[in-house]
C-alpha positions as CSV (number, residue, x, y, z in Angstrom):
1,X,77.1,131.5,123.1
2,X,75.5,129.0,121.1
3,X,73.1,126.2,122.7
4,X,71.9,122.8,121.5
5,X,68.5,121.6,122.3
6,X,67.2,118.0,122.2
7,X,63.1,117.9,122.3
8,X,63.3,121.7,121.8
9,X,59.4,121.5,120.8
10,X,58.4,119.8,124.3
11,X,57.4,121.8,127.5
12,X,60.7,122.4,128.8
13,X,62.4,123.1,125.2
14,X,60.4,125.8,124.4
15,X,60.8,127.5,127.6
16,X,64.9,126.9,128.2
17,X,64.7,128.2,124.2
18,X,63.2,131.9,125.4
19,X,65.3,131.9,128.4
20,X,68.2,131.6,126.3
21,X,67.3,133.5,123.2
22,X,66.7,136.2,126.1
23,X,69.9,136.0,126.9
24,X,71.4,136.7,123.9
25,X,72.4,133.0,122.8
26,X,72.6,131.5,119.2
27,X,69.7,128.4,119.7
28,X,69.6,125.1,117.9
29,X,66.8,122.4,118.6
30,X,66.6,119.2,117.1
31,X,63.2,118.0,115.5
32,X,62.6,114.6,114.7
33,X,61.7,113.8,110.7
34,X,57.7,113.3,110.2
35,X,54.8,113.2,108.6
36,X,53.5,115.8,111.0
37,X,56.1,118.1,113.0
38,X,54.1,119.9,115.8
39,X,56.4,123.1,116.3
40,X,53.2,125.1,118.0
41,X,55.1,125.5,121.3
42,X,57.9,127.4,119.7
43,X,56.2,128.9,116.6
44,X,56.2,132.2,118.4
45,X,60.2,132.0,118.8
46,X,60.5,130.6,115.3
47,X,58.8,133.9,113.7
48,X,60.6,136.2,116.1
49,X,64.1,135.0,116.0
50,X,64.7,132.2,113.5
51,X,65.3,135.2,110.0
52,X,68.4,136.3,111.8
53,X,69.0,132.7,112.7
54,X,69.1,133.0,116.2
55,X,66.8,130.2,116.0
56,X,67.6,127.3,113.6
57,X,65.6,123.9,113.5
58,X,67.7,120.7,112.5
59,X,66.3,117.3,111.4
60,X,68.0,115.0,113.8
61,X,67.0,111.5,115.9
62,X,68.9,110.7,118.8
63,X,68.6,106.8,118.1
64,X,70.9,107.9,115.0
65,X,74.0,108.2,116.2
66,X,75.5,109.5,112.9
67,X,73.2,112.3,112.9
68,X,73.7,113.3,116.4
69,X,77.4,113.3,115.7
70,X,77.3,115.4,112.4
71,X,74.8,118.0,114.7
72,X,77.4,118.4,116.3
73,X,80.5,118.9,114.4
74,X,78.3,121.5,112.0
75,X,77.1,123.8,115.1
76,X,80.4,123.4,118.1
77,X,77.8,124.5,120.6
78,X,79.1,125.8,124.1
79,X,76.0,123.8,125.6
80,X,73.9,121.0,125.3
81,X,70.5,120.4,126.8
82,X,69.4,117.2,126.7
83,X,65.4,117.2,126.9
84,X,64.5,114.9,124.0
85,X,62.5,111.1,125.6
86,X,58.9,109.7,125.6
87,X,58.4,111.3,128.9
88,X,55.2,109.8,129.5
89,X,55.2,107.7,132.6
90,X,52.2,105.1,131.6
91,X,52.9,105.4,128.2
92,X,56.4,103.8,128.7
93,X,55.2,100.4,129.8
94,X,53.2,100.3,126.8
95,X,56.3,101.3,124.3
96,X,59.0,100.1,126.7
97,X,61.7,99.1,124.2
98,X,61.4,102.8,122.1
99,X,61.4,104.9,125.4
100,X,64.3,103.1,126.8
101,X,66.3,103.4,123.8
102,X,65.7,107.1,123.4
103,X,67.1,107.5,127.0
104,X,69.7,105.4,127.4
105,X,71.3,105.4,123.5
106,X,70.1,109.2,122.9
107,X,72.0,110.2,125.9
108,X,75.1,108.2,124.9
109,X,75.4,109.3,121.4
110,X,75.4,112.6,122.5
111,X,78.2,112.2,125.0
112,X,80.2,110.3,122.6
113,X,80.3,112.9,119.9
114,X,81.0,115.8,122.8
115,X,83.6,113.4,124.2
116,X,85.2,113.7,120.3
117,X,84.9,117.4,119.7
118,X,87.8,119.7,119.5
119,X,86.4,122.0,122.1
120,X,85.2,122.4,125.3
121,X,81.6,121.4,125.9
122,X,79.0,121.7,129.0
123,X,76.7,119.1,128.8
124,X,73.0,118.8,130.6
125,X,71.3,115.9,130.9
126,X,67.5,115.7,132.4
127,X,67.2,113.6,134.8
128,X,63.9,112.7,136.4
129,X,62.1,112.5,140.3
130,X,60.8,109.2,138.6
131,X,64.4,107.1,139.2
132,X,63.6,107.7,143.1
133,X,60.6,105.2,142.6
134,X,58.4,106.7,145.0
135,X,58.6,103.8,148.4
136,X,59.9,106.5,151.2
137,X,57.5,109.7,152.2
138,X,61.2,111.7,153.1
139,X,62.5,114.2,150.8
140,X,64.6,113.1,147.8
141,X,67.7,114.8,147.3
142,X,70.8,114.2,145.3
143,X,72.1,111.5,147.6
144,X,68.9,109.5,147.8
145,X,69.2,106.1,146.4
146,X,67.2,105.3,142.9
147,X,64.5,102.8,142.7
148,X,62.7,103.3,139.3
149,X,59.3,101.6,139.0
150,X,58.4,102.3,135.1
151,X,60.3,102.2,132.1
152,X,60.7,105.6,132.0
153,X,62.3,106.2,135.4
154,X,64.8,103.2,134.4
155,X,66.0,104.6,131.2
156,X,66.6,108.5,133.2
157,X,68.9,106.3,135.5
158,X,70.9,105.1,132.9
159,X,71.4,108.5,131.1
160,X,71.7,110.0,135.0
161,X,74.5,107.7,135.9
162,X,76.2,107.5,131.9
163,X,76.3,111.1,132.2
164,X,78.4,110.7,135.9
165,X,80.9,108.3,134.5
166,X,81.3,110.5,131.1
167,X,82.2,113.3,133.4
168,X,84.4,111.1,136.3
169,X,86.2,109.5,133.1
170,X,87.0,112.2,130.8
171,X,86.9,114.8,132.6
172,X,83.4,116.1,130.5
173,X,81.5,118.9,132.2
174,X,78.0,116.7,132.3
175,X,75.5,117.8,135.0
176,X,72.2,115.7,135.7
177,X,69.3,118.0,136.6
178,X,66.9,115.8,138.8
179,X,63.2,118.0,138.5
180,X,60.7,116.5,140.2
181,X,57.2,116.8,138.4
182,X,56.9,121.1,136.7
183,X,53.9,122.0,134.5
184,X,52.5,124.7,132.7
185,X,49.9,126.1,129.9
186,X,52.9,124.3,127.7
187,X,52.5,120.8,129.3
188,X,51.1,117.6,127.0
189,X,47.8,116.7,127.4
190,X,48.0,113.5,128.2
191,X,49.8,114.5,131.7
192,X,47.4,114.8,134.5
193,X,47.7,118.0,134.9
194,X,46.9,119.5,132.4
195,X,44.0,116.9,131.4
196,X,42.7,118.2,134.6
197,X,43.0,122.4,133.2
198,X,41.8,121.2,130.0
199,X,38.7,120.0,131.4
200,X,38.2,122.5,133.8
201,X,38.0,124.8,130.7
202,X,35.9,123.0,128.8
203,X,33.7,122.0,131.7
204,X,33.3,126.2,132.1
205,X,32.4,126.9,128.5
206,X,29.6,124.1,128.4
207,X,31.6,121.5,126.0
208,X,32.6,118.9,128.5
209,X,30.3,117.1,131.1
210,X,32.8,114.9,132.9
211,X,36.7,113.8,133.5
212,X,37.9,110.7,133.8
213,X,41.1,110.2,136.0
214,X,43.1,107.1,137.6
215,X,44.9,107.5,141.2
216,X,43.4,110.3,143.2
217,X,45.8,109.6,145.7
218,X,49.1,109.7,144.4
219,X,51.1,112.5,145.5
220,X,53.8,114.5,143.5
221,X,56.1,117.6,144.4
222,X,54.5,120.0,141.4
223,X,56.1,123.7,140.1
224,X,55.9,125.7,137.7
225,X,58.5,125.1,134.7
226,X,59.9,128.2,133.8
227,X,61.2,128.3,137.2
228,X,62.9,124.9,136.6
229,X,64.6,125.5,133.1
230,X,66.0,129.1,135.1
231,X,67.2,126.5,137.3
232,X,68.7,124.1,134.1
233,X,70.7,127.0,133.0
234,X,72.1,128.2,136.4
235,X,73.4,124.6,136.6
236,X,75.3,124.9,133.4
237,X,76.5,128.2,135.0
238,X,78.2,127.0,138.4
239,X,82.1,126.6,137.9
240,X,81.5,122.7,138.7
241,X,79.5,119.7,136.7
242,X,77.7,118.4,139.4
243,X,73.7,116.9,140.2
244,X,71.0,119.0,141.2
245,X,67.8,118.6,142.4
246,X,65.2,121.0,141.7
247,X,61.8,121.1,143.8
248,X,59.1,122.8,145.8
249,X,59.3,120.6,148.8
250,X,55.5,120.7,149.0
251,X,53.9,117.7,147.6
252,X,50.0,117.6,146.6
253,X,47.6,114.7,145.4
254,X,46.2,114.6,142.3
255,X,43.0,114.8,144.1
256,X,44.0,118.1,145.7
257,X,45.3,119.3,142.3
258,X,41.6,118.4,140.6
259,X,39.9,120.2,143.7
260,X,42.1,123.3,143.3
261,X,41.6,123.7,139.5
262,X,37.9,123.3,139.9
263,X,37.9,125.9,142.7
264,X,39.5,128.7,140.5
265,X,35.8,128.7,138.5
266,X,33.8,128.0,142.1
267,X,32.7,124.3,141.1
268,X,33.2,121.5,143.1
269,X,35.4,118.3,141.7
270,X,33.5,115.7,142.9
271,X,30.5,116.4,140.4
272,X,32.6,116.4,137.2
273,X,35.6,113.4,137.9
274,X,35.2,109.6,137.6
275,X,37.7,107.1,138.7
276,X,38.9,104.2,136.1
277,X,41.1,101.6,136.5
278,X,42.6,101.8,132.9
279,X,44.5,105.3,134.0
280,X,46.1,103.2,137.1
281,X,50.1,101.9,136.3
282,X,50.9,98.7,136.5
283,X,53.8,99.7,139.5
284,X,52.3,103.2,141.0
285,X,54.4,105.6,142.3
286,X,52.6,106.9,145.6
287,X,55.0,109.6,146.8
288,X,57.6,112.2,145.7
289,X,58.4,115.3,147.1
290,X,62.4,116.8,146.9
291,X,64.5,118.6,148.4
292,X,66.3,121.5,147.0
293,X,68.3,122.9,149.8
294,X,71.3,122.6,147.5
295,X,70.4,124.6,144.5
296,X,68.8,127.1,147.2
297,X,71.9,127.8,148.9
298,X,74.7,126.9,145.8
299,X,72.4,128.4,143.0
300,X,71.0,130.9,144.5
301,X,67.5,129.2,142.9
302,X,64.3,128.9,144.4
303,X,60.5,128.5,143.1
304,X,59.0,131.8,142.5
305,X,55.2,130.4,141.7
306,X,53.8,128.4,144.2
307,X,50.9,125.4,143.5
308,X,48.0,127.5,144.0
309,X,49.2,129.9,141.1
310,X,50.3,127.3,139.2
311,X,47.0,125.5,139.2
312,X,45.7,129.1,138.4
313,X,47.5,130.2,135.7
314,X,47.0,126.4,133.6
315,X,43.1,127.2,134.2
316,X,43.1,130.6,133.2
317,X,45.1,129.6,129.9
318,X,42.3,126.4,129.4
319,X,40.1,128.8,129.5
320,X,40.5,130.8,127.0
321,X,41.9,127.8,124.7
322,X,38.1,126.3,125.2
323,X,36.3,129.5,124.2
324,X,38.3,129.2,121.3
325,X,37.2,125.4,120.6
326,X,33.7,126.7,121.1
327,X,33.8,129.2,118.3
328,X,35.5,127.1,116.4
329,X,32.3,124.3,117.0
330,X,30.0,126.5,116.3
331,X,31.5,127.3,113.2
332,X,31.8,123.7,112.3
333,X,35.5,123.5,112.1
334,X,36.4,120.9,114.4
335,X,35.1,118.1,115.5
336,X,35.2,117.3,119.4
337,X,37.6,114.7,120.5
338,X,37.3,115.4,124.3
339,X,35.2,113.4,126.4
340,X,30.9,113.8,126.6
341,X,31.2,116.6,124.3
342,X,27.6,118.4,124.7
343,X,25.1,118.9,121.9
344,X,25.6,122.7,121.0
């Protein structure tokens, strides 16, 4: 079997990309062209599978449809993932044009050149909790009605319903996999969560006095995201295309996220975190939590780390990531970049 991975060297990339190198797959990941290419998530697979070309790296850009075409036709994979997008949720209204076109012409191009290729082709897309918008407190599931409130979550409802029509209209085998929020030690750390483990580590080692976060209140439905690309690939699996939620059906704040990392080294959050209005979005989204009961019962897929162990294991990994930034500051070979950094 051989897979195609857009955004391979995100989060969820690098995990789907062990999962199916486990499994015995051929892997190929797209990378966009730069001045700096940060392949750290996968570096590990790169050195274990990529001599016997298991693993193989392309330059590609989704906004180039030529490219993505030409991907294609060289490698007649049996699956594409589609993961590539500037995922970032605030960072989306501040780049609205270049996240929208990765979502909506990224997804397209790709369907196009599958649509064109002499061979049969499972296609799946990545849908996102964000095109629910957040305005009812009852559980989202595949028949909930969208209401995007960023640039982000607008774009994933284009690519969400492009997908549908590719696959009512030519018969394509496109499946939209609608994950609500899933973190990990592999998250960006720009993403709340893992600003929150960050700091908690750094806080612990002594090179970090305070964090800074927006909307304590707003509540998400987090797990864990190796469970969720297990749940990608069991999609692509099941004899039908069809959408898919994925979810814990347990939603936290961010507040009770912060208090729960903080607790796995016995401090309290309210000494370290401040509130500023700069981290607030312009249209917040107060409230997701999902419902799964269909890839529970159809998949056979449920979470297997729940939020406590979540928050734990993203701590536990921050904190050994900051005793290694404090060697490395004591030997002078950084230069802190987080914020208060103490005097060592």
């Amino acid at each position: 079997m051989k897979a195609l991975i857009t955004g391979i060297t995100g989060q969820d990339g690098a995990y789907l990309a062990q999962l199916l190198l486990e499994k015995g797959y051929e892997v190929h990941g797209t990378v966009r062209r730069s001045s700096s290419i940060n392949t750290e998530r996968i570096d590990g697979l790169i050195s274990k599978y990529s001599g016997d070309n298991q693993l193989t790296l392309h330059y590609s850009d989704l906004l180039d449809t030529s490219s993505i075409t030409n991907l294609l036709n060289n490698i007649l994979p049996d699956e594409v993932y589609n993961l590539a997008a500037q995922s970032h949720v605030s960072v989306s209204f501040i780049n609205p044009i270049f996240t929208t076109q990765i979502g909506t012409l990224g997804s397209i191009s790709i369907l196009e050149g599958i649509r064109h290729l002499n061979k049969d082709v499972k296609f799946y897309q990545a849908s996102s909790s964000e095109m629910f918008g957040g305005s009812s407190k009852e559980p989202l599931n595949e028949q909930s009605l969208f209401d995007a409130k960023s640039p982000y979550g607008a774009s994933k409802v284009f690519a969400h319903e492009i997908t549908k029509i590719y696959r009512e209209s030519y018969e394509l085998f496109g499946v939209n996999g609608i994950l609500f929020n899933h973190e990990s030690p592999l998250r960006g750390e720009t993403f709340v969560t893992r600003k929150i483990s960050k700091a908690v580590g750094r806080i612990t080692v002594g090179i970090q006095d305070r964090l800074t976060l927006g909307n304590l209140d707003a509540s998400r439905d987090w797990g864990y995201a190796k469970d969720y690309v297990e749940g990608m690939w069991k999609m692509m699996q099941h004899n039908t295309a069809e959408d898919w939620v994925l979810a814990t059906g347990v939603t936290k704040t961010v507040k009770e996220f912060a208090e729960a990392a903080f607790n796995v080294v016995g401090l309290s959050w309210e000494d370290y975190v401040d509130i500023s209005e700069k981290y607030f979005r312009p249209n917040e989204v107060d409230y997701l939590v999902g419902d799964a009961t269909k890839a529970r019962k159809t998949l056979g897929w449920k979470p297997t780390v729940d939020f406590d162990e979540l928050v734990k294991i993203m701590v536990e990994y921050d904190i050994t990531e900051a005793k290694k930034d404090l060697a490395l500051l004591k030997d002078n070979l950084i230069f802190p970049t987080w914020e208060h950094p103490k005097e060592l």
